[in-house]
C-alpha positions as CSV (number, residue, x, y, z in Angstrom):
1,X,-4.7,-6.6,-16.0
2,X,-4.4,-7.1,-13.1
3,X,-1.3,-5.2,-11.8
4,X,-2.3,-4.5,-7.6
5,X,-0.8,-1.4,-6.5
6,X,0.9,-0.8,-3.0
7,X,-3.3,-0.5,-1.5
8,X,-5.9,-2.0,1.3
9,X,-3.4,-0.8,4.0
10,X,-4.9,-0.1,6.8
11,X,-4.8,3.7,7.2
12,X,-6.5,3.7,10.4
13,X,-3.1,3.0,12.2
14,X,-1.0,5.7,11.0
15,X,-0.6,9.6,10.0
16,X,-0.7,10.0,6.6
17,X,1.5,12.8,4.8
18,X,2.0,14.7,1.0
19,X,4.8,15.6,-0.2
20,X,3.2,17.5,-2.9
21,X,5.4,18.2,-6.2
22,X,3.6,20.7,-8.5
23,X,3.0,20.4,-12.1
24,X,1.0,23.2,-13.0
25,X,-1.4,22.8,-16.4
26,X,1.3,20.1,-16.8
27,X,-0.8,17.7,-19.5
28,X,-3.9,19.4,-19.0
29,X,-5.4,19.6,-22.9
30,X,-8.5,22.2,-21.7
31,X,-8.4,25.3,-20.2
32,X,-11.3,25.5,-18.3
33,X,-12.8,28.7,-17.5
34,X,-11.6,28.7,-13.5
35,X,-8.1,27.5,-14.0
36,X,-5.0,29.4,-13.1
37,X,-2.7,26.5,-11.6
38,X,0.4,29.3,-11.5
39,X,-1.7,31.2,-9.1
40,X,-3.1,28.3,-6.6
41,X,-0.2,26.6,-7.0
42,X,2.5,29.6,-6.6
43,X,4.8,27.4,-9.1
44,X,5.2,28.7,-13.1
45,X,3.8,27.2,-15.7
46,X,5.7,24.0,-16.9
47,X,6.8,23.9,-20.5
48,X,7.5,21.1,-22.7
49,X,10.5,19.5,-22.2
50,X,13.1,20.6,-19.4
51,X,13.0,16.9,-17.4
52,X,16.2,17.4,-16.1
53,X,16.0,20.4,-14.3
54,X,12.1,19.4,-13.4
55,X,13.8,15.8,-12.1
56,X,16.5,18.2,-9.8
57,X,13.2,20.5,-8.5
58,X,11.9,17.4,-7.3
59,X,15.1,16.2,-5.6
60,X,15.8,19.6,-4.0
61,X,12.3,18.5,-2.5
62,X,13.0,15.6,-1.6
63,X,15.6,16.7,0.6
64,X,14.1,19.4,1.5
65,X,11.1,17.0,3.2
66,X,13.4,14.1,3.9
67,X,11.8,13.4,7.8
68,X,12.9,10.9,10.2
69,X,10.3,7.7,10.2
70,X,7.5,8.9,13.1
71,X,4.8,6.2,12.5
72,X,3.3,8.5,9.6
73,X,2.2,7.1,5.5
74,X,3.8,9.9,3.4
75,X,3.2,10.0,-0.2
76,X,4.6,12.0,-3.2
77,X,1.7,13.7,-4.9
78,X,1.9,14.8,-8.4
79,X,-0.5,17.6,-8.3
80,X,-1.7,20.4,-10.0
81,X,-1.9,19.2,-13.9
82,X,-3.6,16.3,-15.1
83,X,-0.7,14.0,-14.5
84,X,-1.6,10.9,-16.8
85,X,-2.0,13.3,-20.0
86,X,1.6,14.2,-19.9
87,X,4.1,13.5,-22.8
88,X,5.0,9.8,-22.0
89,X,9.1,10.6,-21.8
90,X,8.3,13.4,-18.3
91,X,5.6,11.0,-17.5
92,X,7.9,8.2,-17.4
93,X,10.7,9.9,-15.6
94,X,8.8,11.6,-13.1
95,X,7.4,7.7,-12.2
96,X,10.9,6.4,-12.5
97,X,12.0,8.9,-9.9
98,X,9.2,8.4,-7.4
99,X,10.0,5.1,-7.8
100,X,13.6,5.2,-6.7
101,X,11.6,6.9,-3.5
102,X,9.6,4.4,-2.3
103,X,12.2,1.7,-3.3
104,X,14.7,3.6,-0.5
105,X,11.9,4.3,2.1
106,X,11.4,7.6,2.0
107,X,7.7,7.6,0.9
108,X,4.8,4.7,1.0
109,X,3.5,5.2,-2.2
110,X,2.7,7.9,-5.1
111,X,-0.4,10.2,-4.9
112,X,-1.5,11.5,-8.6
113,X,-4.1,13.6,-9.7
114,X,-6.0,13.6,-13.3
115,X,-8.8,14.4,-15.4
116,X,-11.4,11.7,-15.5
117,X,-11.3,11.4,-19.1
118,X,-7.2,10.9,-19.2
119,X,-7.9,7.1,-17.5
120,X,-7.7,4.0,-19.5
121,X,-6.6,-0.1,-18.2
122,X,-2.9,0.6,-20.2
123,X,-2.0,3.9,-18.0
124,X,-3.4,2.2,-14.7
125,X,-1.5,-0.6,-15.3
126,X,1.8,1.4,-15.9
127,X,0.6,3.8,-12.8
128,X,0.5,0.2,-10.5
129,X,4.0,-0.8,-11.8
130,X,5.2,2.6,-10.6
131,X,3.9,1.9,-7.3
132,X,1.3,4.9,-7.2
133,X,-1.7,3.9,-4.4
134,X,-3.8,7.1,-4.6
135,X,-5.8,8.5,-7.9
136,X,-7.3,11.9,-7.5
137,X,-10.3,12.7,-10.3
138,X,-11.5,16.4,-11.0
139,X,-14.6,15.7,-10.9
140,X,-15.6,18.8,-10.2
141,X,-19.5,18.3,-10.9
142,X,-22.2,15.4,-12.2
143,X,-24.4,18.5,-14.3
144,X,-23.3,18.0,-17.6
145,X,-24.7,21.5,-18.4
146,X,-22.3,22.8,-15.5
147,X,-19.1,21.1,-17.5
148,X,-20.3,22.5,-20.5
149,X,-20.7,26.0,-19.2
150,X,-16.9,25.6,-16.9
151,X,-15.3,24.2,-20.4
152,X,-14.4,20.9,-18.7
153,X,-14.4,19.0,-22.1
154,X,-15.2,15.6,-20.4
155,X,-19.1,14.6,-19.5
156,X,-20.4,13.2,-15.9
157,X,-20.6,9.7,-17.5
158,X,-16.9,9.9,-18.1
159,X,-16.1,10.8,-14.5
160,X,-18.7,7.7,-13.2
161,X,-16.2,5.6,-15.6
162,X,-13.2,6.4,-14.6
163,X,-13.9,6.4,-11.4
164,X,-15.1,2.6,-11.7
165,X,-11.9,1.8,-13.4
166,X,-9.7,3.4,-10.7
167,X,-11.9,1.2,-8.1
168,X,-11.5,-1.7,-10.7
169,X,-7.8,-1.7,-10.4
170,X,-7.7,-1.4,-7.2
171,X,-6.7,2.3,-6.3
172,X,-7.8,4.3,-3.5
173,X,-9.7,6.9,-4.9
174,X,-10.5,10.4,-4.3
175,X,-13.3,12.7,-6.1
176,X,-12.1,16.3,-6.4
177,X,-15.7,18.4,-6.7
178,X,-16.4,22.8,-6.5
179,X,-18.9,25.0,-5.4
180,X,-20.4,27.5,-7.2
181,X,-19.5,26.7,-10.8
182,X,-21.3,29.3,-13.7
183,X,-24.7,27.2,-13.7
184,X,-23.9,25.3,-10.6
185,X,-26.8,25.7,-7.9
186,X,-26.8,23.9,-4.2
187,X,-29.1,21.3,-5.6
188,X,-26.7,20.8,-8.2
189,X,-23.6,20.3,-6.1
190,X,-25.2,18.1,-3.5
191,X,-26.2,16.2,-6.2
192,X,-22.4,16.3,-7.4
193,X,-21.6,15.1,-3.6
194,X,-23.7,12.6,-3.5
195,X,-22.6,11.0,-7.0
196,X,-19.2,10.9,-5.9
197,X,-19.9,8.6,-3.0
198,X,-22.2,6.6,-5.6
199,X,-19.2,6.4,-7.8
200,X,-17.1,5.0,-4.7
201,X,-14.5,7.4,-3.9
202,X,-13.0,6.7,-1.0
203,X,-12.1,10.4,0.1
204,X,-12.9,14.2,-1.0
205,X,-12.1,17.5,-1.8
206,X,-14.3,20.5,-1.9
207,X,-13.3,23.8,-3.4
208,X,-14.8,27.0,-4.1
209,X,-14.6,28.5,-7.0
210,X,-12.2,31.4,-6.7
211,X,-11.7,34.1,-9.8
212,X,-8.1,34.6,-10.4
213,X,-7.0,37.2,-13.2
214,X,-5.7,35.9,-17.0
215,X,-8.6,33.2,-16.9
216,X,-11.9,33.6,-18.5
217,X,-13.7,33.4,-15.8
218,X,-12.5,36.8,-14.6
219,X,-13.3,38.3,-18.2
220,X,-16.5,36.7,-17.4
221,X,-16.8,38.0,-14.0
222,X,-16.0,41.8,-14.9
223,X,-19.0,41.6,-18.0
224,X,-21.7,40.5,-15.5
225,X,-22.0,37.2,-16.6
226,X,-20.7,35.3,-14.1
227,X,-21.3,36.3,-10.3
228,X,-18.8,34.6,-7.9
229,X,-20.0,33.4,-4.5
230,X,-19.4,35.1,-0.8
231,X,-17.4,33.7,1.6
232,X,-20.7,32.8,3.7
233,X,-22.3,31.3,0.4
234,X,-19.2,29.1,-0.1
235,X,-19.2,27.8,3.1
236,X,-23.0,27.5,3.3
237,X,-22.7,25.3,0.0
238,X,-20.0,23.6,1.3
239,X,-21.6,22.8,4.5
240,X,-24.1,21.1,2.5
241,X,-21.8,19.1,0.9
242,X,-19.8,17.8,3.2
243,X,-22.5,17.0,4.9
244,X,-23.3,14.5,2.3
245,X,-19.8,12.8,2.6
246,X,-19.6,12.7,6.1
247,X,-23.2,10.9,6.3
248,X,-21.8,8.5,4.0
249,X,-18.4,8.1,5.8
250,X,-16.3,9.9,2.9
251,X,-13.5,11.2,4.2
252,X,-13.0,14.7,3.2
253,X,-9.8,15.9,2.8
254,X,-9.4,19.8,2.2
255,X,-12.0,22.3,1.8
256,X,-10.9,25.5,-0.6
257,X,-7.6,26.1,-1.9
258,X,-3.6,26.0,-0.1
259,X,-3.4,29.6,1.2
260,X,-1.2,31.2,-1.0
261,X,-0.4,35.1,-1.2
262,X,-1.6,34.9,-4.7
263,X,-5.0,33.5,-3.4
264,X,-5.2,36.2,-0.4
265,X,-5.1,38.9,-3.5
266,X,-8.0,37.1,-5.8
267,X,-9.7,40.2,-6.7
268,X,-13.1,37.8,-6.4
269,X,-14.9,34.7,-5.1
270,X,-14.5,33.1,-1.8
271,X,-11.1,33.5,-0.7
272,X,-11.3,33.2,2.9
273,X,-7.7,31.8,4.3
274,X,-10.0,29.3,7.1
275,X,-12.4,28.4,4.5
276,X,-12.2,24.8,6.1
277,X,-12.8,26.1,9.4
278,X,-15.9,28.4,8.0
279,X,-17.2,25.3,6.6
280,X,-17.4,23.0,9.6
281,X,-18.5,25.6,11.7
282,X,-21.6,25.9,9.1
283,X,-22.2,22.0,9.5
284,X,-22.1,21.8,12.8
285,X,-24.8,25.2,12.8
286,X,-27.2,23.4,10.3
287,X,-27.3,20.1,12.2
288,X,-28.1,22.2,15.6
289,X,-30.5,23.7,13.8
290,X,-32.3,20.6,12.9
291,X,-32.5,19.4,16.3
292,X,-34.3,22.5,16.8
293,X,-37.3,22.4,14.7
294,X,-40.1,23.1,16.7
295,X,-38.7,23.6,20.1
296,X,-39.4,27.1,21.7
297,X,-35.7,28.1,23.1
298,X,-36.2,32.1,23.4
299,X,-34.8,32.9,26.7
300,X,-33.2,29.9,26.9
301,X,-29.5,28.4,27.6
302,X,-28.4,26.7,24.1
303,X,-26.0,23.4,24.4
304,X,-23.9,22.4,21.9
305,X,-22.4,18.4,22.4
306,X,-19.4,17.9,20.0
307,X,-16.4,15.6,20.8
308,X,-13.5,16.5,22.3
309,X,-11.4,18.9,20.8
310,X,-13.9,20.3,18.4
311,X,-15.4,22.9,20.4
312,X,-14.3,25.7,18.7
313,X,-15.1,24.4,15.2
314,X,-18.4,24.0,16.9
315,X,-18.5,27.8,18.0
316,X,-17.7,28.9,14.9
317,X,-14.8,30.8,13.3
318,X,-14.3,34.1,15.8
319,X,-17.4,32.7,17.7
320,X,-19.8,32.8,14.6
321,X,-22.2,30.6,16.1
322,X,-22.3,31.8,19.3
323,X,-23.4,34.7,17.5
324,X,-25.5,33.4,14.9
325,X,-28.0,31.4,18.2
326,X,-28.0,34.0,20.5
327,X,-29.3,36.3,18.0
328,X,-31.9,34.2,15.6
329,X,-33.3,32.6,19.0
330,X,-33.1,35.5,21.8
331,X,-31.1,32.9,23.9
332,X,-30.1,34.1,27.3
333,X,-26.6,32.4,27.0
334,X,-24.9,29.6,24.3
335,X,-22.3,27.4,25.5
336,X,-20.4,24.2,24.0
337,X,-19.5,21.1,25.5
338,X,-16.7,18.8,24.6
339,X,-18.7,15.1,25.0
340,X,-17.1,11.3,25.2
341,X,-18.9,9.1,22.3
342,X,-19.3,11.8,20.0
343,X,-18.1,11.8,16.4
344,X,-16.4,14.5,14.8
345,X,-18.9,16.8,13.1
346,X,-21.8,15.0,15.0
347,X,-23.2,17.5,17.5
348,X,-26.3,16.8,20.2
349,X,-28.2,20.0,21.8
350,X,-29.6,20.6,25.2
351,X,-31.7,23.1,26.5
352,X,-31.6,24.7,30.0
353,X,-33.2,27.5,31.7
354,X,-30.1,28.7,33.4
355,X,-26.5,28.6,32.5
């Protein structure tokens, strides 16, 4: 090897944007039991062949997206198919052309996502020379039994591989994980969490499951023997999660699915269009709570601390926690507080006997 791609810049200093270019099932050689990519993805299926007019789609795009330099990192990101499984010949074209990209300016660098077990040093090495930066891995969970039962054809150990030759090569990596999997439990997916900041991924993605029609995971659902989450038990598991990544300074970067009409009609599962927002309002709720333990508030005023311009994460989505406190603790009043030195999704309480 050792072929560096376009990485260790420092990120801290700048936006960062997608243009994101979907594939759908593109490569993919498993149909796992959740997977619909034309309905979260709103694009049709692609079919063998047809790089031409795929190669125009992405130009129209291009244009389409073409924004006047603002201080932000904008990638392309090949999403929604397991990129580096692809027939070499659209593989190499769809490089080729984000290649011409970054060589006029127009984007930093290539985002791509795979399967864990569609990684070996040959396709890194050609992925570097192409001048992609960023490697998303679908993960999706560390319970072997919980692959097994999703039909992921690939094993934990392969994702804790792959994800060591990603770091190996010098990639920034993210680990793309879901809640409520058939066999997943919270212990299971925390465990998931926390294996992916073992593994060294350098960000996240959270998603829960969602049944869409056509996959066999809605056959599933409708004979009993699957039963999808709530949108309350998504983002309680969720919660839990990112909790792990954000303890272990993992960035997270989207929780649940793009909302799409098709996911807004998903006759089951957690389909909430602000799952993200549920989700944070859940975290900052269970870390209150902890401060709590033990400390008599009933008739009390209830404090929330959160930096500045998290308050209403911090209250909740439609005032959920405000809610949620003054109800479960007979509070006389609930308030939050924007507060200097305070990180994002950290929160400090105070109790008073008056508003």
């Amino acid at each position: 090897m050792n072929i560096s791609p376009m990485r260790n810049r420092d990120k801290s200093a700048v936006r960062h944007k997608n243009i994101p270019f979907f594939i759908p099932h593109a490569g993919c050689p498993h149909d796992c039991v959740f997977c619909s990519q034309e309905k979260i993805t709103s694009v049709a299926k692609c079919g063998e062949g047809g790089i031409k007019d795929e190669l125009m789609r992405l130009e129209a795009l291009m244009k389409a997206h073409f924004l006047v330099a603002d201080g932000s990192e904008t990638e392309l990101a090949f999403f929604g198919g397991s990129f580096t499984a692809i027939e070499p010949q659209r593989l190499d074209a769809l490089l080729a052309a984000g290649r011409k990209y970054i060589d006029s300016g127009i984007v930093s660098g290539i985002r791509i996502s795979t399967r864990p077990d569609c990684i070996d040093p040959n396709m890194l090495e050609k992925l570097a020379r192409a001048g992609v930066t960023d490697i998303e891995l679908g993960i999706q969970s560390t319970d072997d039994a919980v692959l097994e039962a999703g039909g992921r054809g690939h094993t934990a150990r392969d994702s804790e591989n792959a994800c060591a030759l990603v770091r190996e090569y010098g990639f920034s990596l993210v680990g793309q994980m879901m809640v409520g999997l058939p066999r997943s439990s919270l212990m299971s997916e925390i465990m998931t969490a926390r294996d992916i900041v073992s593994f060294g991924c350098d960000g996240a993605r959270i998603y829960p499951t969602v049944v869409f029609e056509g996959t066999a995971l809605y056959r599933m659902t409708l004979d009993g023997e699957y039963a999808p989450l709530s949108n309350d038990e998504a983002a309680d598991r969720c919660a839990a999660c990112l909790d792990v990544f954000d303890a272990n300074s993992v960035n997270v970067l989207k929780i649940g699915l793009h909302s799409s009409e098709e996911l807004a009609h998903a006759p089951f599962g957690p389909n909430h269009p602000a799952m993200g927002e549920l989700v944070e309002g859940r975290l900052y709720r269970s870390r209150a709570e902890k401060q709590l333990a033990g400390i008599d508030v009933r008739g009390k005023c209830l404090t929330l601390y959160v930096a500045p311009g998290c308050e209403s994460k911090a209250a909740g989505h439609k005032r959920e926690n405000r809610n949620y406190f003054l109800s479960k603790y007979l509070l006389s009043g609930f308030r939050v507080r924007a507060c200097e030195g305070i990180a994002r999704l950290e929160v400090k309480v105070g109790v008073e006997q008056n508003i």
